[in-house]
C-alpha positions as CSV (number, residue, x, y, z in Angstrom):
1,X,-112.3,54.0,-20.4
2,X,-115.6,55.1,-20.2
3,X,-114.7,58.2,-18.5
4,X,-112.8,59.1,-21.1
5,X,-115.0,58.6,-24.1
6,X,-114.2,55.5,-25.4
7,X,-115.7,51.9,-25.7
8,X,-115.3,48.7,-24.8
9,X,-115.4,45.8,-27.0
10,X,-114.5,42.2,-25.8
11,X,-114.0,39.1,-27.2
12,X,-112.0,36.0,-25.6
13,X,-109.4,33.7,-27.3
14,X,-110.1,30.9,-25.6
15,X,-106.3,30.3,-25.3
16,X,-106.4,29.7,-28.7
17,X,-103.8,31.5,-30.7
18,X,-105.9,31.0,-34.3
19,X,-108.8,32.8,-32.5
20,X,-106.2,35.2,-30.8
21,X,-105.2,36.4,-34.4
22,X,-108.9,36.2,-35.6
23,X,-110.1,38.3,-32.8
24,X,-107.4,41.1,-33.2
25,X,-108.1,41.4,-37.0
26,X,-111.5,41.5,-36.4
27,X,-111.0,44.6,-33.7
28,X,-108.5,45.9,-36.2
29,X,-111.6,46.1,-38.9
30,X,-114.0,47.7,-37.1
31,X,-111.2,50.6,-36.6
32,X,-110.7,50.6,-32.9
33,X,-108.5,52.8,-31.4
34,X,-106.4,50.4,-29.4
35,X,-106.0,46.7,-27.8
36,X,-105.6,45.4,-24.5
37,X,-104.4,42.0,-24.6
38,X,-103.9,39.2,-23.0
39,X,-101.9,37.0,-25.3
40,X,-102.2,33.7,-26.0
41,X,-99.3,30.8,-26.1
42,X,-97.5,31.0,-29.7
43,X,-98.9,34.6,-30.7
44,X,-95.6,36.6,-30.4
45,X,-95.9,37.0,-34.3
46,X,-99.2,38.9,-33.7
47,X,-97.9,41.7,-30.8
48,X,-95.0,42.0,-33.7
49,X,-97.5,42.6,-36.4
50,X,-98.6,45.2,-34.3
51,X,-96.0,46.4,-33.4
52,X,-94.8,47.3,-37.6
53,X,-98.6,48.4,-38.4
54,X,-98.2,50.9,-35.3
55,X,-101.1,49.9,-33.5
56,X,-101.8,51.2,-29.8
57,X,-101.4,48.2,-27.5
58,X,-100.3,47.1,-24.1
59,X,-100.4,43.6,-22.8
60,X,-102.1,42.5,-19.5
61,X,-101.7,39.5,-17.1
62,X,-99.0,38.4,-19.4
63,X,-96.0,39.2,-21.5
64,X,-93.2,38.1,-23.4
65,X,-89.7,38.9,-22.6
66,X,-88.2,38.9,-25.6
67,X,-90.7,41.0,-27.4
68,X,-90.0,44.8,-26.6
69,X,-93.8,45.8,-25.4
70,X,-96.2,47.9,-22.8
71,X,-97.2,45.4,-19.9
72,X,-99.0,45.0,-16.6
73,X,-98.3,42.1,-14.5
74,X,-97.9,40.8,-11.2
75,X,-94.4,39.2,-9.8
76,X,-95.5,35.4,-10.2
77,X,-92.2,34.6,-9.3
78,X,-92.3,36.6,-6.2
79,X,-96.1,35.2,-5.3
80,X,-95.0,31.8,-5.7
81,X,-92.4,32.2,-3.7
82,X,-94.7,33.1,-0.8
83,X,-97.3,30.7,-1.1
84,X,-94.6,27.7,-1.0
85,X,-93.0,29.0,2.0
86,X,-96.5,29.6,3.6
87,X,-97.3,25.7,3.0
88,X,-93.4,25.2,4.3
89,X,-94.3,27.5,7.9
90,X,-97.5,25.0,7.9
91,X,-95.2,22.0,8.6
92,X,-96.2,20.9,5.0
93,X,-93.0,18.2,4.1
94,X,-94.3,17.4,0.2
95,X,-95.2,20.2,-1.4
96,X,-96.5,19.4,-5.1
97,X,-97.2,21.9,-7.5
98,X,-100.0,21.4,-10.8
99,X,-99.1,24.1,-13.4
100,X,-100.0,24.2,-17.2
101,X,-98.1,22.9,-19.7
102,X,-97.4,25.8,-21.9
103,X,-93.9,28.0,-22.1
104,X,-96.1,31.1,-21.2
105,X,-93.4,33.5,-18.9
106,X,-96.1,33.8,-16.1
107,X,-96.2,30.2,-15.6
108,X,-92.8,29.6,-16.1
109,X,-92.4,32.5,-13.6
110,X,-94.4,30.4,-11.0
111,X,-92.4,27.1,-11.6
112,X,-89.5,28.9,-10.7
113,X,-91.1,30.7,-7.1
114,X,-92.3,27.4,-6.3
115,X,-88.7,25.6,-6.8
116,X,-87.1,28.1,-5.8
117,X,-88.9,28.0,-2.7
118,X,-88.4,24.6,-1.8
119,X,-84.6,24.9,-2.4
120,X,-83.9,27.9,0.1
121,X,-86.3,25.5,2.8
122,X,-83.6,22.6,2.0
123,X,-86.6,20.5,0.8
124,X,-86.2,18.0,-2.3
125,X,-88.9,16.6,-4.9
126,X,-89.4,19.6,-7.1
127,X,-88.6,17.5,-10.2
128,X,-91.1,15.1,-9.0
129,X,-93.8,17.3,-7.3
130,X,-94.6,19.9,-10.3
131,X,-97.2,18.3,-12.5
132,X,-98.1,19.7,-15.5
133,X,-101.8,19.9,-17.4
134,X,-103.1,20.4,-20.8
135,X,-106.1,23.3,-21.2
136,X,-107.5,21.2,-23.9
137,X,-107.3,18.1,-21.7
138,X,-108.3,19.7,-18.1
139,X,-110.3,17.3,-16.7
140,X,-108.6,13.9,-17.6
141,X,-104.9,15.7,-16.5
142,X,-105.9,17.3,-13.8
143,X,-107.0,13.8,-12.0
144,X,-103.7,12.1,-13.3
145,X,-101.7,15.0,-11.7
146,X,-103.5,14.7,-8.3
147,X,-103.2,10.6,-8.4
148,X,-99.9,10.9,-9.0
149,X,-99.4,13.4,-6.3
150,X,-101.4,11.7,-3.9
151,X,-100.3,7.9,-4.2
152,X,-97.4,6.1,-3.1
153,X,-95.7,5.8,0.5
154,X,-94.5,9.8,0.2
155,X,-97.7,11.3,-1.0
156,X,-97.7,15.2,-1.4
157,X,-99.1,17.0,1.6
158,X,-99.6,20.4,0.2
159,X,-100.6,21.3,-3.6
160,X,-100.0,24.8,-5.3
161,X,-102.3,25.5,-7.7
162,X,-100.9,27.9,-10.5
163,X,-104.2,29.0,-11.2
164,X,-107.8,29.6,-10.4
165,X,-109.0,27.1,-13.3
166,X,-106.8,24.0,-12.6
167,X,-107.5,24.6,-8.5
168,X,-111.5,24.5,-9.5
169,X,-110.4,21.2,-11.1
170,X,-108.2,19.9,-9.2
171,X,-110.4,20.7,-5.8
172,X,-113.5,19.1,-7.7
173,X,-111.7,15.8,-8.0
174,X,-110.1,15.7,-4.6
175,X,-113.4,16.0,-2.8
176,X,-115.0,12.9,-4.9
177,X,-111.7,11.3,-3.5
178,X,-112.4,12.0,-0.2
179,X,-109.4,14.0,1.0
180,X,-109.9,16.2,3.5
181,X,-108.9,19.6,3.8
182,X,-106.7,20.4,5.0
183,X,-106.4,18.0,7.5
184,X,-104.3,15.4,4.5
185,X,-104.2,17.6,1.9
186,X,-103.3,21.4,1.9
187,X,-104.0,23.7,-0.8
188,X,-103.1,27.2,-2.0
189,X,-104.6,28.8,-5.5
190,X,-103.3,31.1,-7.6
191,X,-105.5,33.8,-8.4
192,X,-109.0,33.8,-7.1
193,X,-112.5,31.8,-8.0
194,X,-115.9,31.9,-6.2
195,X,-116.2,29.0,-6.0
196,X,-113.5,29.1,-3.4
197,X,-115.9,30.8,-0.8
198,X,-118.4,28.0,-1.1
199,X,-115.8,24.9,-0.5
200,X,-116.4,23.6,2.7
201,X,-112.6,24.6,3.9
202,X,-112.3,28.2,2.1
203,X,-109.1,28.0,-0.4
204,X,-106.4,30.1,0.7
205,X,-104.9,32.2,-2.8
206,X,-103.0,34.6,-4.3
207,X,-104.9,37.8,-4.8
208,X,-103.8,39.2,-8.4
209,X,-104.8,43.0,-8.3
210,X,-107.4,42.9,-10.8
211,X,-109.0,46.1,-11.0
212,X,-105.5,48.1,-10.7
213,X,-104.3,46.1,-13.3
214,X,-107.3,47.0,-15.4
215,X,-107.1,50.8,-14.7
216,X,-103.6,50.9,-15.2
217,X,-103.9,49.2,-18.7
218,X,-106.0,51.7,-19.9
219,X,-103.9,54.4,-18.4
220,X,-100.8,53.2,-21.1
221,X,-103.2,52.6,-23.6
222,X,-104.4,55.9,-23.3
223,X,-100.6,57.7,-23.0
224,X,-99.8,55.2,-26.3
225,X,-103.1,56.6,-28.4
226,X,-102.2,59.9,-27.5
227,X,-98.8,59.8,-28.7
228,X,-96.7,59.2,-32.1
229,X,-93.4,58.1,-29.8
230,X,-95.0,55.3,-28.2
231,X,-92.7,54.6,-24.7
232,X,-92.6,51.5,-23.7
233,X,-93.6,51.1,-20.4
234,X,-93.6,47.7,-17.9
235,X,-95.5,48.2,-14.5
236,X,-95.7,45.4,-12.3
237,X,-97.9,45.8,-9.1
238,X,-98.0,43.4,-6.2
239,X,-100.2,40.4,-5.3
240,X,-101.1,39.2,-1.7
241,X,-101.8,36.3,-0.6
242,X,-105.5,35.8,1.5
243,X,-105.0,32.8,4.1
244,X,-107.8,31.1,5.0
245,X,-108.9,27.7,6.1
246,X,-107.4,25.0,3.8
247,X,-103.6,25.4,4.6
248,X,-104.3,24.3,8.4
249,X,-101.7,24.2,10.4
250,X,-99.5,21.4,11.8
């Protein structure tokens, strides 16, 4: 952005789509040129707004489907997919998963990988295994999701974690249990955290391409400022996934 003469102002939502809305006007006010955004659950109604008051935008990280719009993102179906079956090549037999509870596509997107995955491996407990986590309630959800997981005479062997925030959580609450790592308990991340490199058994994850994602925003932001017939444009660039210690190996 900088490189080409322009500024950038931030501001953070706080998954909060009364903020989301707040923030946007606010950028709107001060006469910026264009948004990057990555929208909140329930804000569909603002990328519309924009949309009529022919605003330059282009969302990141997520996206609706049914709202006709620029976007970045990564295959989460595709990335979950992976990390399951990488748990399933591990010998892992009971593979939970602890996702938000939101309707956003990219979650919804890594339900379905995960599933999926276990369905093609002829494994069962999907229904069972995927827990789900509130962002308001983090803490006190995240340890029902692993005790549920992690009790009872078929115990999970392997959690995915759909992202960073919930793994920090999740991983937090596991070592005051006890578990090891991996040696009970396997693990996988979505996305990455620092906080991963200091764990005593590093936290395998799927590595979202953050700064191509960034440069490629700007890239369609720029193409939609600098024209009236603003094309819509969808570019989805790939993940990997980083293996390290705390999958193991049976």
């Amino acid at each position: 952005a900088k490189r080409n003469n322009y500024t950038v102002i931030f501001g953070s939502s706080d998954e909060n789509v009364d903020k989301s809305r707040d923030l946007i006007n606010a950028l709107l006010n001060r006469q910026v040129d264009g948004l990057i955004i990555t929208p909140t659950e329930g804000s569909e109604q603002q990328i519309e707004q924009l949309k009529e008051q022919n605003v330059p935008f282009v969302l990141i990280d997520r996206y609706f489907p049914e709202v006709a719009a620029s976007h970045i993102a990564v295959n989460n179906y595709e990335a979950a997919y992976q990390a399951v079956s990488h748990l399933i090549k591990k010998g892992r037999k009971r593979i939970g998963m602890v996702a938000y509870k939101t309707p956003l596509h990219h979650i919804s997107e890594r339900k379905r990988g995960y599933r999926e995955a276990l369905r093609d491996h002829h494994m069962t407990g999907a229904n069972s295994l995927l827990k789900t986590a509130r962002y308001s309630h983090l803490e006190t959800d995240i340890r029902l999701a692993v005790d549920q997981l992690r009790n009872g005479r078929n115990r999970a062997d392997a959690i995915f974690f759909a992202t960073n925030s919930l793994a920090i959580a999740g991983l937090k609450y596991i070592n005051g249990l006890g578990i090891r790592i991996p040696e009970e308990l396997a693990v996988i991340a979505f996305d990455e955290g620092e906080a991963f490199d200091l764990f005593y058994s590093p936290v395998t994850f799927v590595q979202q391409p953050i700064l191509e994602m960034g440069k490629a925003a700007v890239r369609v932001l720029l193409d939609q400022m600098g024209n009236d017939e603003k094309e819509i444009k969808h570019i989805c660039i790939d993940t990997t996934l980083v293996i390290r210690k705390s999958c193991g190996s049976r």
